[in-house]
NUDO-154995 format. One record per residue (C-alpha): residue in one letter; z negated, x, y. Coordinates in steps of 0.05 Angstrom, whole numbers, padded with zeros to 5 digits, always signed. Layout:
% NUDO-154995
AZXY ...
% end
This chain:
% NUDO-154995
X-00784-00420+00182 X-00760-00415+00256 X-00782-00481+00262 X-00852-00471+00244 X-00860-00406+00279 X-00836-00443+00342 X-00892-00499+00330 X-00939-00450+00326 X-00934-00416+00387 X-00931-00479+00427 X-01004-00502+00398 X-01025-00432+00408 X-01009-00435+00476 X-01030-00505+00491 X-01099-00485+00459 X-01097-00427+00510 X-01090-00478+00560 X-01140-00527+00538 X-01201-00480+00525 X-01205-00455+00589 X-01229-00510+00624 X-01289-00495+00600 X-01290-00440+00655 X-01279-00490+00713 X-01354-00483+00730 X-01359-00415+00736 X-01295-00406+00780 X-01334-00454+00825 X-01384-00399+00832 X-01339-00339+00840 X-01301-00306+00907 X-01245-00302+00874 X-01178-00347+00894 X-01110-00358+00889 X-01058-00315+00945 X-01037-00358+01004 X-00956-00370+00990 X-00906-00367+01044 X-00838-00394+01043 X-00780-00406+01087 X-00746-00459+01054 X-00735-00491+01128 X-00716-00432+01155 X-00782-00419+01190 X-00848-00390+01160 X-00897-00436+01124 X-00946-00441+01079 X-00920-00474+01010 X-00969-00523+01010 X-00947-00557+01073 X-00870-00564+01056 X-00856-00633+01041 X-00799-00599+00985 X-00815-00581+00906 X-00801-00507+00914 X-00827-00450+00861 X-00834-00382+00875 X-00821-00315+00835 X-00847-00246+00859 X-00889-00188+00831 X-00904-00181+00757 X-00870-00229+00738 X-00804-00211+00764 X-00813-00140+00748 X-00831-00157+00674 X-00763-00206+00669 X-00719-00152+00691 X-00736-00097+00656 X-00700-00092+00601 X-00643-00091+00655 X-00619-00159+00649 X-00579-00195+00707 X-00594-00249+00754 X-00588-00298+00693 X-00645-00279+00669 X-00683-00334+00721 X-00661-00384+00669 X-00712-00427+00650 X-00773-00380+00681 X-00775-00438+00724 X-00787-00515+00715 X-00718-00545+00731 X-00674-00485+00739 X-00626-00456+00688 X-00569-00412+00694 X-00515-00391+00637 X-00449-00352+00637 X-00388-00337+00595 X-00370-00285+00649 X-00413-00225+00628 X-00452-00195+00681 X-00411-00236+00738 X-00389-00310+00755 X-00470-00338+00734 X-00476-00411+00729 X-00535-00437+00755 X-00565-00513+00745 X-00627-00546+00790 X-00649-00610+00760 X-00593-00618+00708 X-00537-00613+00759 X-00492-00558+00759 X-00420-00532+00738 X-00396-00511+00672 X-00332-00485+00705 X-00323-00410+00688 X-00258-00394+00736 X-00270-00348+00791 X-00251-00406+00848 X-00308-00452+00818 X-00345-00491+00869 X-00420-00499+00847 X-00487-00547+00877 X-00531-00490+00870 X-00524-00444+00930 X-00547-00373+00929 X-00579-00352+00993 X-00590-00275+00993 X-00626-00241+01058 X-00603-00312+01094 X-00527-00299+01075 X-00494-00356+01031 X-00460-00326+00967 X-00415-00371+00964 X-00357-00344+00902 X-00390-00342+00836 X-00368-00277+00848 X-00422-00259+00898 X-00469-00297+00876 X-00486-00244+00815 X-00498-00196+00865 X-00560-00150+00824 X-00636-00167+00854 X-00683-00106+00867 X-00731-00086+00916 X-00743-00159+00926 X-00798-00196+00960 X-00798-00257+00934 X-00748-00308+00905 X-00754-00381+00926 X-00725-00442+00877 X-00718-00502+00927 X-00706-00557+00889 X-00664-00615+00917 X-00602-00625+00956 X-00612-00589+01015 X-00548-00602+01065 X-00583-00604+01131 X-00605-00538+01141 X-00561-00502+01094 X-00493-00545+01083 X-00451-00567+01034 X-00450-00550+00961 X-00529-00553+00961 X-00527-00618+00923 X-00569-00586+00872 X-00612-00541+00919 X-00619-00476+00920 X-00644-00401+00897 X-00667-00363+00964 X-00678-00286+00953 X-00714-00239+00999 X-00706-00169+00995 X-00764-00119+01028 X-00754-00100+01100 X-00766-00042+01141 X-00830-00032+01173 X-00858+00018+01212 X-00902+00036+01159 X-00876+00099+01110 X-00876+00077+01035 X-00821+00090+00970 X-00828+00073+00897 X-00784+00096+00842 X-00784+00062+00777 X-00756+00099+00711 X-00741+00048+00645 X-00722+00071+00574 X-00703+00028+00524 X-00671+00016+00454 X-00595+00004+00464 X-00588+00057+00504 X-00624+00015+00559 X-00635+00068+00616 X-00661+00030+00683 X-00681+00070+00751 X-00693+00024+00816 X-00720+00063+00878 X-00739+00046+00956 X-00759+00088+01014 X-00768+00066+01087 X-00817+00075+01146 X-00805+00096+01220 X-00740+00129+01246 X-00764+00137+01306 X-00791+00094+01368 X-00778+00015+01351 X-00725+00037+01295 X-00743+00037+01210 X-00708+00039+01163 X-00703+00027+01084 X-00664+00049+01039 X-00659+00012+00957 X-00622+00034+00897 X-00614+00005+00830 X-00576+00035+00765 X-00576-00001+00699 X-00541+00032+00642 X-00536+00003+00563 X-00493+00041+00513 X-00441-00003+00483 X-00483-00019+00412 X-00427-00074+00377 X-00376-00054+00323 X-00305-00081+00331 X-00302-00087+00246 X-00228-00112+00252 X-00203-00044+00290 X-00261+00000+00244 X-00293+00021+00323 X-00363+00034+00321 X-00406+00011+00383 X-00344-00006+00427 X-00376-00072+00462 X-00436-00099+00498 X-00453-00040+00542 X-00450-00039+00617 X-00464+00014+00675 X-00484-00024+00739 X-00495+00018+00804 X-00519-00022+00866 X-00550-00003+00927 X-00581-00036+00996 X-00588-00002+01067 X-00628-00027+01129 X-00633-00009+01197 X-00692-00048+01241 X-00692-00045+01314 X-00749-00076+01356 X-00749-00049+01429 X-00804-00110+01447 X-00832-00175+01428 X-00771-00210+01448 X-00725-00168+01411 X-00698-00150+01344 X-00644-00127+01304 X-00629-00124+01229 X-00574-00092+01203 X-00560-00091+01134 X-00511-00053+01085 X-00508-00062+01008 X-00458-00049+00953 X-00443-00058+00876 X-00406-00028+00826 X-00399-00045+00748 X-00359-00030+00694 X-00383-00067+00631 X-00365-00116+00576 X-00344-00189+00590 X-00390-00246+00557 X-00377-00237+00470 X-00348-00286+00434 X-00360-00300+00368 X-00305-00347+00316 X-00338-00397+00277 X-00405-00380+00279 X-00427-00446+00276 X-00404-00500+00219 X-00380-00562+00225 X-00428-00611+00217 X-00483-00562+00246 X-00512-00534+00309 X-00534-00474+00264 X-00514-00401+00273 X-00478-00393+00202 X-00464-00331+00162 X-00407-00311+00203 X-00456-00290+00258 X-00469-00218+00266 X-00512-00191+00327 X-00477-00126+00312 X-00404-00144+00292 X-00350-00179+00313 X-00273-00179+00297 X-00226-00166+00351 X-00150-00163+00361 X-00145-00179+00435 X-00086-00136+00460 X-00057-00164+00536 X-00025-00098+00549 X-00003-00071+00476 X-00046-00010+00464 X-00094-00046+00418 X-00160-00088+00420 X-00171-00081+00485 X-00260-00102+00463 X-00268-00152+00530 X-00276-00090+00585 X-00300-00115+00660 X-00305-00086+00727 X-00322-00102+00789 X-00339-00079+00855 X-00366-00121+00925 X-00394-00091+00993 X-00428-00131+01042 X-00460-00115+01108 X-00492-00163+01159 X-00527-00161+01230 X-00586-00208+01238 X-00612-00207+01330 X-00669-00253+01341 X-00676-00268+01416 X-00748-00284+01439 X-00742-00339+01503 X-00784-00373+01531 X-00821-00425+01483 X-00754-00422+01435 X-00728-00366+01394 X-00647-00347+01387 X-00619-00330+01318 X-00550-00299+01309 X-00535-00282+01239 X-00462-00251+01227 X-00443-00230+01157 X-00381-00200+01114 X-00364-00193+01040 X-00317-00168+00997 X-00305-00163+00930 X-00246-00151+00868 X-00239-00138+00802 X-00223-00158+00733 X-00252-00191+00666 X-00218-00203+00597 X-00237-00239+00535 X-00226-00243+00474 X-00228-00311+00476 X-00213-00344+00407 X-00269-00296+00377 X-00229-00266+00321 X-00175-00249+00289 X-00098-00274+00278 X-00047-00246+00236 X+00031-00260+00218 X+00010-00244+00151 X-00053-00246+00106 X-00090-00185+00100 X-00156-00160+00069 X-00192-00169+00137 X-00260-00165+00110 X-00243-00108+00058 X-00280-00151+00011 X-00216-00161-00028 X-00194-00226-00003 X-00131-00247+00047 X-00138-00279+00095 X-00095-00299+00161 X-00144-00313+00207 X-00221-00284+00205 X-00275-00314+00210 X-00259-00372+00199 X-00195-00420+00214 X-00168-00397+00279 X-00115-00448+00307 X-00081-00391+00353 X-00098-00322+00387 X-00129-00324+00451 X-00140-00273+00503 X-00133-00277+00581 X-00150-00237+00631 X-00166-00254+00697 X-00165-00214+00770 X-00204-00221+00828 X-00166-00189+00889 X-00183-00191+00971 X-00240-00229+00967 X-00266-00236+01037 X-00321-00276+01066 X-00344-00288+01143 X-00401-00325+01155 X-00434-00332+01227 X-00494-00374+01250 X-00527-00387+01309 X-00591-00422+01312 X-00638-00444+01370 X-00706-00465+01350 X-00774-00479+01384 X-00824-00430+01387 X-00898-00466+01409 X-00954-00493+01375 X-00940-00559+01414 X-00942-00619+01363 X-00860-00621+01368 X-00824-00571+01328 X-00753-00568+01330 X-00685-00521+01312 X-00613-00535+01322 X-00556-00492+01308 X-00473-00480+01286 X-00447-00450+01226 X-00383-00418+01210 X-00350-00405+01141 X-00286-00373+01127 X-00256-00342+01055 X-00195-00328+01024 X-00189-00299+00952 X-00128-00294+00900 X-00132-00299+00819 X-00093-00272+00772 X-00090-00299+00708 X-00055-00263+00653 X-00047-00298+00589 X-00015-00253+00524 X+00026-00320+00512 X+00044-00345+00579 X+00049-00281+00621 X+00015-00275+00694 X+00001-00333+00751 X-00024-00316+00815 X-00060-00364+00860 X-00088-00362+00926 X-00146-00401+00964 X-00167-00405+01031 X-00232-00445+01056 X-00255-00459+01123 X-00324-00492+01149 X-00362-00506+01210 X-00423-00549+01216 X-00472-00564+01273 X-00548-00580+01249 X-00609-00604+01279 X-00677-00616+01248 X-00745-00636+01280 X-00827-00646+01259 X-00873-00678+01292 X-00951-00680+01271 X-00970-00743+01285 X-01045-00729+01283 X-01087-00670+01241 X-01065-00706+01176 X-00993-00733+01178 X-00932-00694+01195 X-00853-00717+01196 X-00796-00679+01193 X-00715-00712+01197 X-00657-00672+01202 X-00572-00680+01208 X-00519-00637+01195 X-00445-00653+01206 X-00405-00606+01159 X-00322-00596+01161 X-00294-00569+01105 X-00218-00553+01093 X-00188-00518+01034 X-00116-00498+01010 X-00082-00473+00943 X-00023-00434+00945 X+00013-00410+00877 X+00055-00352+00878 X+00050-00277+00896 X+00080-00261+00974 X+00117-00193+00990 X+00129-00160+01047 X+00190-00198+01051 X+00162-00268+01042 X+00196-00275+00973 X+00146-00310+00924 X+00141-00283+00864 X+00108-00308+00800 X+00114-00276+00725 X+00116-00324+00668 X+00082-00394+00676 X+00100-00415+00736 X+00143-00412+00795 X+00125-00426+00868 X+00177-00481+00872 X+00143-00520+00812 X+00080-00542+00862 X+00076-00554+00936 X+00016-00526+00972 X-00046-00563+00963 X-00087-00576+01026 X-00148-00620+01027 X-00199-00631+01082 X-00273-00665+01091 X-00325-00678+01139 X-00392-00722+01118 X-00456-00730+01154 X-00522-00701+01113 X-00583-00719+01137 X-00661-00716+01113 X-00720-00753+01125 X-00792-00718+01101 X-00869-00731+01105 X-00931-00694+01093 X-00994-00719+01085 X-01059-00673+01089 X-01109-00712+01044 X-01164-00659+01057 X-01160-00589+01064 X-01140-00577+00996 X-01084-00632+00987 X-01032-00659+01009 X-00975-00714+00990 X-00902-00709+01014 X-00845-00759+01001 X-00778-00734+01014 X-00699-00781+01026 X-00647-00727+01023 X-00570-00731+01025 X-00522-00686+01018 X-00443-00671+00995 X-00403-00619+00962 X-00339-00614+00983 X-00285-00621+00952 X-00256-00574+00902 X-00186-00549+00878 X-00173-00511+00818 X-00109-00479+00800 X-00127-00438+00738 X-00090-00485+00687 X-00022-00459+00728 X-00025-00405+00690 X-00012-00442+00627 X+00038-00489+00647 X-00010-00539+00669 X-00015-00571+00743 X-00068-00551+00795 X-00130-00605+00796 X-00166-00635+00854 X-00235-00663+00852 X-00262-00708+00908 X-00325-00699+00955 X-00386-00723+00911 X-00448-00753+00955 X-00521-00755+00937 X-00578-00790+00958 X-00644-00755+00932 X-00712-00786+00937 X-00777-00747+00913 X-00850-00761+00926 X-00896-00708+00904 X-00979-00673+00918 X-00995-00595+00922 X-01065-00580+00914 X-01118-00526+00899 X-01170-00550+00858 X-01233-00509+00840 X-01248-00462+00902 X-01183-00449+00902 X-01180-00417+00836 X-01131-00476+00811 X-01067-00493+00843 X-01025-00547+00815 X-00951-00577+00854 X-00929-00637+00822 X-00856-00673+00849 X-00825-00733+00813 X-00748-00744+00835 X-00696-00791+00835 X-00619-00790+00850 X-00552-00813+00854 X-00491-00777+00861 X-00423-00828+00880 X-00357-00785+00853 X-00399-00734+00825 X-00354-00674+00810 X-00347-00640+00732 X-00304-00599+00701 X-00272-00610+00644 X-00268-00545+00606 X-00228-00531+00542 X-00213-00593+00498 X-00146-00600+00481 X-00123-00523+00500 X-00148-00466+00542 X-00154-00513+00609 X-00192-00523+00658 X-00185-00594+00697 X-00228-00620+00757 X-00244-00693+00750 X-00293-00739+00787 X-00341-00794+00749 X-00355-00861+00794 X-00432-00828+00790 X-00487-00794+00756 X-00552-00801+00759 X-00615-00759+00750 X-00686-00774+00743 X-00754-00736+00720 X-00809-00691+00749 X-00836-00618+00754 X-00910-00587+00747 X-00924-00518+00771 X-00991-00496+00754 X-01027-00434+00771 X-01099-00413+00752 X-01153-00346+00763 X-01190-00367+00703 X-01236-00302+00708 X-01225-00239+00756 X-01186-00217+00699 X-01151-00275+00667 X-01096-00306+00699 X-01048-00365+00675 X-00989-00399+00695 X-00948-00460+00671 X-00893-00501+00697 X-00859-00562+00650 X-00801-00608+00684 X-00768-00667+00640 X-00695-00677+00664 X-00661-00743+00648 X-00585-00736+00676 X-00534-00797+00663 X-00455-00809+00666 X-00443-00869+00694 X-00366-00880+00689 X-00339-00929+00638 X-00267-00917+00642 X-00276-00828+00641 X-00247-00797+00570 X-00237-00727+00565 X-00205-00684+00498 X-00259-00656+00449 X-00259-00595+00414 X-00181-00578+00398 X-00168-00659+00404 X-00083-00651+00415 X-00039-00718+00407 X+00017-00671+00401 X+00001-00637+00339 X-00030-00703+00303 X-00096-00659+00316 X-00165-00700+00331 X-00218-00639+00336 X-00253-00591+00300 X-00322-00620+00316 X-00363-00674+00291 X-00358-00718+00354 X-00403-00772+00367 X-00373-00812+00430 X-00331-00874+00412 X-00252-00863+00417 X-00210-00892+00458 X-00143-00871+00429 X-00157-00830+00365 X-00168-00766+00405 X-00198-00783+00476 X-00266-00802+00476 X-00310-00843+00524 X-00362-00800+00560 X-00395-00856+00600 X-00470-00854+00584 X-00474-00776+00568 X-00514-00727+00592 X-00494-00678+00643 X-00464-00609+00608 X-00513-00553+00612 X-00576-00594+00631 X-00638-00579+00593 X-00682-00647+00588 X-00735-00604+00584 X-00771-00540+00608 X-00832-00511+00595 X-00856-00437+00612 X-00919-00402+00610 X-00953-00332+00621 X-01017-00302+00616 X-01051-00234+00645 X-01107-00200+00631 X-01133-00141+00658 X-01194-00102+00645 X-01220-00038+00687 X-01222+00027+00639 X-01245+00063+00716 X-01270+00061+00775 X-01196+00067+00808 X-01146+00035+00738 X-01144-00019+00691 X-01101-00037+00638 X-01065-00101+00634 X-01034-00141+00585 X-00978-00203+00606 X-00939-00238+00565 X-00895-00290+00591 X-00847-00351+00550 X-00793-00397+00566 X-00770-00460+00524 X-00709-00499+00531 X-00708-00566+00508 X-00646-00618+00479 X-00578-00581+00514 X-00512-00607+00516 X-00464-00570+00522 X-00401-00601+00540 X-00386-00668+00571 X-00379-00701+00503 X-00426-00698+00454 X-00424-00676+00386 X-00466-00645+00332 X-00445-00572+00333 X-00441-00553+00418 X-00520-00574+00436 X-00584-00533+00435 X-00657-00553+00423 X-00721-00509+00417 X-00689-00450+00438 X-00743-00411+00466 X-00758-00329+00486 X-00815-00284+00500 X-00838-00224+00530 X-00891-00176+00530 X-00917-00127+00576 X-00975-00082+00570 X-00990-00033+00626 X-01037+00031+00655 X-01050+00030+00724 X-01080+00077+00768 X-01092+00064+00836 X-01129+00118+00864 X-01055+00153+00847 X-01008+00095+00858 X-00975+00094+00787 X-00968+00060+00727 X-00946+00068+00658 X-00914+00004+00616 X-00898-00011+00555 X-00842-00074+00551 X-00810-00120+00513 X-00759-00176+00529 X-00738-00229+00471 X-00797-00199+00433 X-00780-00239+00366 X-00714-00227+00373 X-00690-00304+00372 X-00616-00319+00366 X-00601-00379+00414 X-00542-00408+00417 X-00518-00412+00497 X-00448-00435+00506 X-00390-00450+00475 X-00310-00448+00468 X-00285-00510+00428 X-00212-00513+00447 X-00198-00461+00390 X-00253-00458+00329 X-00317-00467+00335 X-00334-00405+00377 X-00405-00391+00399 X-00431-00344+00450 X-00507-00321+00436 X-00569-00290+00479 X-00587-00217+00483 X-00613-00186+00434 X-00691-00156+00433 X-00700-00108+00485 X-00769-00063+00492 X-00786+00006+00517 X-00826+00042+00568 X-00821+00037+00644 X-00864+00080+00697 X-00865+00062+00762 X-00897+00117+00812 X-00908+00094+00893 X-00919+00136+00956 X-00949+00119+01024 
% end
């Protein structure tokens, strides 16, 4: 039946597509067209169509309809051809994957390829990087390593966010949203003029769900899957002249919420299907770390951030200084087998039957913990760019990075581990375009980037002592420093066919340095070290706008190769977490983004990408699902790799973890005047996600297909009066999609959110 009802709505919505090109004339005829985009994807202003990169952007409706049901930064997953993002972290630690390539790992010190960029400050620790998004201007997906301009660990590309700025001119909005759940959402900005050449702005957020999941082992009602997140931004603008300005910028979080949900055995073996033992609204918990009962997967965390932006107008060049801090801490815990494990059988269910373990076989309990403490990041960047309308454009510039973290990772078998990192970087970059004549323009670029990181395991007193509870010792590892520098470079053209259109080609290379990961200390496993991986990108694509610019379609087809490309593999034999490099991966497909004013009051968007992704590494095994030589033990899923050993298997030829081959999303708006000063609009917007794999290996319980959601939003505006009135709805039929996984343990599943709708007004002042 799910099947069918997805089928359905993918001919509907083709058909939607299809019959309106029978409008094509009469947009010919009409005023009406398409917004100019701008983007900064190269660090300086331009128009979309003239950046030789595939880059999509988000702003407006359609970000305010995807967030409000109060969801996270995750929820850009998918609403965009070639980007996904998952988590087994809750509301913090988001994984995020451009073009297939990404990182499963889920420990605080993971290293990923997709940077975030917020306000022009790298978020570098997963950490930071789910920092909340409101009062935003626009979010820009730049797809494509991108290690000139913006360093290392941009193999993938990356997600650019803008927030408002302060203006001179006096405005404020504050948005209330109700929902089922307990969903209670208020986001609010004021700013205008302080006085001469100072503004300022203000931005709030609060998002608030009740916890609405039963603990059935414990007899708790509604003890899990709530969360209370506070966040807030401050801005200070000072521009004494033309050749002058400041930015400074303040912002802080707070949440206290529940850790991603596991769920035991909710899938079968055999079977990719949720199975009876999934309940939306029940799970079984007996996670206890410090003795005083379930402890129902509580998290909380807390980061503050400021940052001073000066831009120095010289002659015919411009100065940039950009100097930023962050700081974050806090904790996480999971229940992470799922379930419940007992000593001896008990009526768990209370159906009448004993059982040790529920649902399901569980090999062991599992439940960790894990601390974030003294995060600190400083980042500082100069940059030095030209500032004519000469032919020559040019920008050069240095780049600082410095952080230092420690985790703590309490196990209720193994006891506590503390580790600690450390990472330095400088780079200096230079880029330059040239037009060569009123149709072609070239752009190359180079970047040499130094990277040095360290891993030290213990726990230092003021006395120098080290000091380490239960898995390890600081005399069982030395100190682990490792240290990189690699060239990236670029090489771009653009080519203006006519006003209207335009082809780029794009050679791109870039590194992420290397990684080291020290979570597996904690349960009596060695620290792991992956090496640099390198990758050369090509991609030749057109933008256009077609039909009196009514139409506007970007089209990119890509290629690349990654030498030592970098995974992580997670779970398997235990509760580990081990770096490893493949000899290379490689990566192939294209993106559409497609954007149409069918009528003044119809509008329609589409984007589709096919991903193919490719381990190339003939001699690279890894443990499936609970695979253990030491307990005789091959795996609890149905694997379909060929063994090397009875319990290793081969992953050479497999896709990359976590990368959809396919994408497809779509929205619609229409909007129809009820007065002279308000209309009433109706939007509706869907994402698909095509074949998913979940883990390195492959098997036929951890992948995804067809998984697909929806939402719907139906609004009164009035403009004479600056408000409106919404009704929403996120996840509108309420699908159940399977997202990740643990397979070290059972076959434990972790599942989407549920449907969210409710009613949102949103009132502005000027």
């Amino acid at each position: 039946m799910k099947k069918l009802k997805k089928s359905a709505l993918v001919i509907a919505i083709h058909a939607a597509l299809i019959s309106q090109v029978s409008f094509a004339q009469e947009a010919k005829e009409s005023e009406r067209a398409l917004e100019s985009i701008t983007v900064t994807a190269q660090k300086r202003t331009q128009s979309i169509q003239e950046v030789p990169i595939s880059i999509a952007t988000l702003n407006g409706e359609q970000f305010e309809s995807m967030f409000a049901g109060g969801e996270d930064i995750i929820a850009l997953a998918v609403r965009v051809p070639g980007l996904y993002a998952e988590t087994s972290n809750g509301r913090v630690a988001p994984r995020f994957y451009i073009r297939g390539l990404g990182n499963t790992d889920f420990d605080l010190a993971a290293s990923q390829p997709v940077s975030i960029v917020m306000d022009d400050i790298v978020k570098e620790n997963v950490i930071l990087k789910s920092f909340p998004v409101f009062d935003i201007e626009q979010v820009e997906v730049i797809r494509g390593p991108q290690g000139t301009l913006f360093g290392r660990n941009t193999t993938a590309g990356i997600i650019k966010f803008d927030s408002v700025k302060p203006s001179d001119d006096f405005d404020a909005y504050v948005k209330l949203g109700v929902g089922n759940l307990g969903t209670f959402n208020i986001e609010g900005a004021v700013g205008g003029s302080l006085g001469d050449d100072l503004a300022g702005r203000f931005s709030v957020l609060s998002q608030d769900r009740d916890d609405w999941i039963d603990n059935a082992y414990t007899g708790q009602k509604d003890v899990i899957g709530g969360f209370d997140e506070k966040a807030w931004r401050g801005q200070l603008g000072y521009a004494p002249s033309d050749d002058f300005s400041a930015l400074l910028s303040v912002h802080g979080r707070e949440l206290d919420g529940t850790a991603s949900v596991f769920r035991a055995n909710i899938l079968t073996k055999g079977s990719n299907d949720l199975n009876q033992n999934f309940d939306r609204d029940v799970v079984y918990y007996d996670g206890d770390i410090d003795g005083n009962g379930a402890d129902n997967n509580p998290q909380t965390y807390e980061n503050y951030g400021a940052s001073l932006k000066l831009e120095f107008g010289l002659e015919e060049m411009s100065f940039t200084s950009i100097t930023a801090l962050e700081n974050a801490e806090g904790s996480s815990l999971g229940d992470i087998d799922g379930g419940v494990t007992l000593t001896e059988a008990a009526d768990i269910n209370g159906d009448g039957t004993t059982e040790l373990t529920y649902p399901g076989n569980i090999a062991f309990s599992a439940v960790t913990q894990d601390n974030l403490d003294d995060l600190e990041q400083f980042t500082q960047e100069f940059r030095l760019a030209s500032n004519t309308t000469d032919a020559l454009n040019w920008q050069v510039g240095a780049f600082y990075y410095e952080s230092s973290f420690n985790v703590t990772s309490i196990d209720g078998f193994y006891g506590a581990t503390t580790v600690f990192h450390d990472n330095t970087t400088w780079a200096v970059f230079g880029q330059t375009s040239y037009d060569v004549n009123e149709k072609l323009n070239v752009t190359g670029g180079v970047r040499y980037t130094k990277d040095d990181k360290s891993l030290v395991v213990g726990e230092q007193n003021v006395d120098g002592f080290a000091v380490v509870i239960g898995a390890a010792s600081v005399q069982d590892y030395d100190d682990i420093n490792v240290d990189d520098g690699q060239v990236s470079w670029e090489l771009s053209a653009n080519y203006k066919i006519d006003q209207n259109t335009s082809l780029f080609t794009r050679l791109a290379n870039g590194f992420r340095a290397q990684t080291i990961q020290g979570r597996d200390v904690a349960f009596e496993g060695s620290p792991s070290v992956a090496e640099s991986e390198t990758i050369n990108s090509f991609e030749v694509g057109t933008k256009t706008d077609l039909l009196d610019d009514t139409l506007r379609l970007n089209v990119a087809a890509f290629y690349y190769e990654i030498d030592d490309v970098q995974f992580s593999a997670i779970g398997g034999g235990a509760n580990n977490t081990a770096l490893i490099n493949a000899d290379q991966g490689v990566g192939y497909g294209f993106e559409v983004d497609a954007q149409y004013l069918v009528t003044d009051n119809l509008t329609l968007t589409a984007g589709y990408s096919y991903n193919h992704t490719e381990i190339k590494d003939d001699s690279l095994t890894v443990l499936p699902c609970g695979a253990n030589p030491s307990f005789n033990f091959t795996g609890n899923c149905t694997v379909i790799d060929p063994t090397v050993d009875g319990y290793r298997v081969s992953i050479d030829g497999n896709p990359f973890p976590q990368a959809p081959e396919t994408i497809f999303n779509f929205t619609a708006r229409y909007a129809f005047p009820v007065s002279e000063d308000a209309e009433i609009s109706i939007y509706t917007d869907w994402a698909f996600q095509g074949k998913t794999n979940l883990f390195l290996y492959s098997s036929l319980e951890f992948k995804t297909n067809d998984n697909f959601e929806g939402g719907l939003r139906i609004s009164y505006e009035n403009f004479a009066d600056d408000y409106s009135i919404s009704l929403f709805g996120r996840n509108i039929t309420d699908e159940e999609n399977l997202k990740g996984a643990i397979d070290f343990n059972n076959l434990t599943g972790i599942v989407n959110q549920p449907r969210i709708f409710g009613i949102e007004a949103k009132v502005r002042f000027y």
